[in-house]
N, C-alpha and C positions, 0 to 999 in steps of 0.2 A: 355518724359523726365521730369524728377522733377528734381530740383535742389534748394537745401538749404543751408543754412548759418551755418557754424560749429561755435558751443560757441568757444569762446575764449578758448585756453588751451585743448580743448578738441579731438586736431588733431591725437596725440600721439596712444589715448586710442583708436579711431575710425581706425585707420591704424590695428590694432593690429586686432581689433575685424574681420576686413576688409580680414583681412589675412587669421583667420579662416576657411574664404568661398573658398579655394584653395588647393588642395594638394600639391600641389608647388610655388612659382613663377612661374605664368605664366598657370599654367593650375588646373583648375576652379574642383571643386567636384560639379558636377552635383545632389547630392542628400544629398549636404551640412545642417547640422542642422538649420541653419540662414534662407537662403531662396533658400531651393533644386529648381533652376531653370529645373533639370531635370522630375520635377510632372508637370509642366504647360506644354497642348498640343499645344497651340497656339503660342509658346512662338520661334523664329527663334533664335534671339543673344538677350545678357544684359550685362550689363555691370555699374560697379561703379568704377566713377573715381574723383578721389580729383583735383579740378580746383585751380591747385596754377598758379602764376603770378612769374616769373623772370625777365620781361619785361618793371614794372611798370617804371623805371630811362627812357625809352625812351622818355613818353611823355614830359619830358624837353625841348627836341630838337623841341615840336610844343609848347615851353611856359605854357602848362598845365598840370593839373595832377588829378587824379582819389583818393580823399582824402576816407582813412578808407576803401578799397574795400571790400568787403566780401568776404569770402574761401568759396569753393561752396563744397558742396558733391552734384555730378550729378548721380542722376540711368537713366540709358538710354535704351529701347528695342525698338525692332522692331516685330513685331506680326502680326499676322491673325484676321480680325476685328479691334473694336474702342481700342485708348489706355485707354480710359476709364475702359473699360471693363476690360481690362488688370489690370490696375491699381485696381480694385473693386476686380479680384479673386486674387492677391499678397495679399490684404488685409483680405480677410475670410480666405486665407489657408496658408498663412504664416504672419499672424499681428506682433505675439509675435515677431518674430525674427527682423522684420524692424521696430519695434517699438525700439527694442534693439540697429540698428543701428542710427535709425534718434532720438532717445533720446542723441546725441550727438551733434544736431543743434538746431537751436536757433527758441523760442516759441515753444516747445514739450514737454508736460510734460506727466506723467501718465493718466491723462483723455482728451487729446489730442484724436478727431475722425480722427483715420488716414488718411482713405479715403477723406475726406475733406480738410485735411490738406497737402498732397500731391497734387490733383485736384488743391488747391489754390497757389501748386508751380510747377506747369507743365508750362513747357515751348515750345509753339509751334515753329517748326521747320519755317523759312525762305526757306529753300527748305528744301525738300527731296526726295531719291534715292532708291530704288527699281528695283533690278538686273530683277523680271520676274513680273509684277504683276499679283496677283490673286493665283500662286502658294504657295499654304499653306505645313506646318510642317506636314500634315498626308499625303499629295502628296506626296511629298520630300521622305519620310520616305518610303512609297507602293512603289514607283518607284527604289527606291534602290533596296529591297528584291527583285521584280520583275527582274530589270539586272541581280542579282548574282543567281537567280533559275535558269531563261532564259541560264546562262552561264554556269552553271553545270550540266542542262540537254544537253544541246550538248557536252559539254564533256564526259558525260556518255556512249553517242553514237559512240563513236570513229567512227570505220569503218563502222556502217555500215549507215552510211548516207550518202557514196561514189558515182559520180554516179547523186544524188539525185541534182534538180533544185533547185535554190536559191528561186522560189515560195514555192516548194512540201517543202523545208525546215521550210518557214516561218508558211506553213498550219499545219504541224505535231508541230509546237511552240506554236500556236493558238489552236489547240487539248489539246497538255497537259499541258496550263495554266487554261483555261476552267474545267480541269477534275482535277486538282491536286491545284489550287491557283498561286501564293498567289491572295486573295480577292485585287479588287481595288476597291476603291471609287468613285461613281462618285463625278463631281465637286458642291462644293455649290453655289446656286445660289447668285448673287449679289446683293447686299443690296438696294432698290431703290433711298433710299435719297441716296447712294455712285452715284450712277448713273445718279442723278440727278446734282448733284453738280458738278463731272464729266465731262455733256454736256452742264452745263452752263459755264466753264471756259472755255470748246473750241469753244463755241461760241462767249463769250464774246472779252476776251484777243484779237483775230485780227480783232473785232468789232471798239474795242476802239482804237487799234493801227492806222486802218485807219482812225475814226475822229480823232487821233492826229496829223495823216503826217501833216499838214500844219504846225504847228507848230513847228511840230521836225526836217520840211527842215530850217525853221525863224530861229529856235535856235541852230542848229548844227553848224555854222562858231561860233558862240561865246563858245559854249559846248567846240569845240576842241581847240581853241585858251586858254582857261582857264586850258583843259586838259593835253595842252602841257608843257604851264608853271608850274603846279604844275610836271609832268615828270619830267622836269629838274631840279627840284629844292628840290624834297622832297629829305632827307637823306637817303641812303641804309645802315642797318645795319645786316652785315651777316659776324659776327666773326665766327671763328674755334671752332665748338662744344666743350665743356669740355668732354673730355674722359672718366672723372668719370661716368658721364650723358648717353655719350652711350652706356658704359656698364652697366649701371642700364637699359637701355632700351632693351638692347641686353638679359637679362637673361627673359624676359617673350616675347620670339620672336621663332615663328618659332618651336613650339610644334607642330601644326598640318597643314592643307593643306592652314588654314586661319591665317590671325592674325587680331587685331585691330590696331586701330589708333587714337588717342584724340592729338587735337592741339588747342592751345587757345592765343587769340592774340587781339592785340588792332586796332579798326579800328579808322583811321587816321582823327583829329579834321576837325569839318565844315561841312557846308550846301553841299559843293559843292560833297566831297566825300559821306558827309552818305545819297545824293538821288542816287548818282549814284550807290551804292551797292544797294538800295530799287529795283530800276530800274534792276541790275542786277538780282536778286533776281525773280524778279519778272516775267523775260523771263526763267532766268532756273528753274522755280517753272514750268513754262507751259511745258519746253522741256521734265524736267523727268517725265513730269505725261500724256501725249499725243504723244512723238515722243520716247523716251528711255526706254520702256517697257517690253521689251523683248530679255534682254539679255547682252546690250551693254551701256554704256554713253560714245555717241559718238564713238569711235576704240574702245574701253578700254572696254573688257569682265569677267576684273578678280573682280570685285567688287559685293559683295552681296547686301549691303545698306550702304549710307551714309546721310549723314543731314549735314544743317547748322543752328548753331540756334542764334540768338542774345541773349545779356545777361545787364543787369546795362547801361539800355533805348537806347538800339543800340551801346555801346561806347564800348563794345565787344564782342568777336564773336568766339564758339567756333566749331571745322570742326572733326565729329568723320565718322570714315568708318569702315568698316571690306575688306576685300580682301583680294584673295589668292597668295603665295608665299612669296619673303623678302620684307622687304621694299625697298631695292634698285632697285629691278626688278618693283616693284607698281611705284617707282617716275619715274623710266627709264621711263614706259610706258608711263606713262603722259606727261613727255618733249618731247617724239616723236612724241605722237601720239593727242595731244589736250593741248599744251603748250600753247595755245591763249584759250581757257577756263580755265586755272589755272588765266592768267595773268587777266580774267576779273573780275572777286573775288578779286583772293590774294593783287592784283596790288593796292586796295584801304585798305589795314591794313598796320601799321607803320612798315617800314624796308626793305620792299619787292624791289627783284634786282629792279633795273631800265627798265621802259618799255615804248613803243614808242606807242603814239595812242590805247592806252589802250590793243591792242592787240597782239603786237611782244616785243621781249625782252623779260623782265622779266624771264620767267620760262628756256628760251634756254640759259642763263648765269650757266649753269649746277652747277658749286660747289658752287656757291652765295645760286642758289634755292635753294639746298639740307641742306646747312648751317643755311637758314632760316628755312624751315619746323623744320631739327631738334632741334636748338633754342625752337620754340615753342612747340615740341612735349612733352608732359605729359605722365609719368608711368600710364596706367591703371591698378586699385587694383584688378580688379576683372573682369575677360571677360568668359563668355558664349555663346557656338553655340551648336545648336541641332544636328546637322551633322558634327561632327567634320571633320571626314574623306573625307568629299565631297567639291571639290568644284565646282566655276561657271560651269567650262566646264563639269563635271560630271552631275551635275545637268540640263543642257540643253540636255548632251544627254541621260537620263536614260526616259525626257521625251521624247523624239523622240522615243525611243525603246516605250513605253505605245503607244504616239499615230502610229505608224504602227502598232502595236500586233490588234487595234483598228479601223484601216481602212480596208476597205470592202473589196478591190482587191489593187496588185501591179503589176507593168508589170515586167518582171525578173532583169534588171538591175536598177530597184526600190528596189528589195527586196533583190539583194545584199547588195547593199549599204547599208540597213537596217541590215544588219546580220554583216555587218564590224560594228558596234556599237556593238554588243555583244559582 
């Protein structure tokens, strides 16, 4: 993620340019002159979105306020490898065009080194999310072609594969992928400093936790005593969305099997809340990168990637995802099925329902939560996915189809089950 500071005045003209990169509201041209996100192979989603603030009048109500904030322009991706690197090939093979855009924020002139100049405004993510890890953009891509050959050579077949065992079917599969493609890749290997870094968080993190228990039984009666009263006490602000607003949100919703999500919001003055989001932060930085890896965060199957990133020295915070279906079905999901992981985030930014012991409430007061997300939810100007058509559930099962085409033997009511995916 980079994010910069728009000159003054110069919001207008960067919308405009912004717009360019879409054939519509709402759905991206992949081989746009600016920066054809569809040339980069590494490249899963991207995304530019204008970080405006409707919220700033809140901080009133904690006595303080965020004087001259800056308008951010945020580019955000997610990719295969460092974002560095990413960052480095946006630069050689599309400069001109993002020179074109970010000559619209502030200290960027003509001899401005891009590359350095973005690196110096990357913003590391406080967590982030990762629907499979390891599965890259020419996977995703191999395992598609492979379902839809896989499924149009049995249809080819009609009758006479009648008769025929759900092994003898998957062997004659295994035949003529071998004789006819498509070519799969194998996987790349993992990078060793990733790996390293990797086994030293899952070692450390419940290293440390256990030399903290004694302290964190010492300190918990005061923790929740402090935690309750601010509960009761902080203001909940979750007015009736402006209409206008969600039908501005509504027109770039729901093109294809994904959409995006950019929300941005202020977390709530003082020591007491901005350690306890550190502290959150910092368990769900372990969850998604050692227990949520493969498929799920927590119930919840429909999300590609998400982040969290701090912004203007922790004092805000903004929450982008991509996920498949509407928004209404995305929040359903979460108040059903992980409402006590919304409330341990959200529960510490200003406005949020009311919640009890950091963990119940909040997100289960349904019209309040919804009132709040969209409150803070932002028009994204520009959204990219490389698989439009696909999503979570597709994508998990195209590789289940790869790895059985790949495993040695099945017993027959394995390699049904294997063929009811096709």
């Amino acid at each position: 993620m980079v994010a910069a500071a728009i000159r003054p005045g110069a919001e207008p003209e960067l919308r405009a340019l912004l717009a360019t990169l879409n054939l519509s509201p709402g759905v991206v041209d992949p081989a746009n002159a600016v920066l054809p996100f569809g040339q980069f192979e590494n490249l899963h989603v991207a995304r530019f979105v204008i970080l405006t603030d409707e919220t700033l009048a809140d901080l009133a109500l904690y006595h303080t306020s965020l004087p001259d904030p800056p308008l951010y322009l945020a580019l955000l991706g997610d990719c295969d490898g460092s974002g560095e690197a990413m960052l480095a090939e946006f630069a050689t093979r599309s400069g001109a065009g993002l020179r074109r855009i970010f000559s619209h924020c502030l200290d960027f002139d003509p001899n401005t080194d891009l590359l350095a100049w973005m690196l110096a405004r990357s913003q590391p993510p406080a967590a982030c999310y990762v629907n499979w890890m390891g599965r890259t953009v020419r996977q995703i891509r191999e395992e598609a072609v492979l379902h839809a050959a896989l499924r149009a050579w049995l249809a080819d077949q009609g009758d006479a594969l009648n008769g025929a065992s759900a092994v003898d079917i998957r062997h004659r599969l295994i035949d003529y992928q071998r004789a006819n493609g498509p070519a799969l890749s194998p996987p790349g290997p993992t990078p060793i400093g990733w790996y390293i870094r990797h086994m030293l968080n899952l070692i450390a993190v419940p290293l440390l936790l256990v030399l903290l228990l004694p302290l964190l039984i010492v300190g918990a009666p005061f923790f929740l005593f402090v935690l309750r009263a601010r509960e009761t006490s902080d203001p909940v602000i979750t007015p009736r969305p402006d209409p206008a607003g969600i039908a501005t949100l509504a027109t770039i919703e729901d093109f294809q099997a994904s959409n995006q999500f950019s929300a941005f919001g202020h977390v709530k003055p003082g020591l007491f809340r901005g350690w306890t989001l550190i502290a959150v932060f910092w368990l769900l930085d372990f969850g998604v990168r050692h227990l949520y890896t493969r498929g799920r965060l927590a119930r919840v199957g429909t999300i590609h990637f998400a982040r969290w990133v701090y912004l203007d020295n922790r004092r805000r915070l903004l929450f982008a995802s991509n996920y498949d279906g509407s928004l209404d079905s995305y929040m359903d999901d979460f108040i059903n099925k992980v409402a006590y992981g919304l409330n341990l985030v959200f529960s510490n930014g200003i406005g949020y329902p009311r919640t009890a012991w950091l963990l119940t409430g909040g997100a289960k007061h349904e019209l309040q939560f919804k009132y709040f997300l969209r409150r803070h939810q932002l028009p994204t100007q520009v959204w990219y996915k490389a698989y439009p058509s696909l999503s979570a559930a597709d994508l998990a099962s195209n590789t289940m189809i790869r790895e059985g085409l790949e495993r040695a033997s099945m017993r027959e009511d394995e390699a049904r089950a294997w063929l009811a995916l096709i």
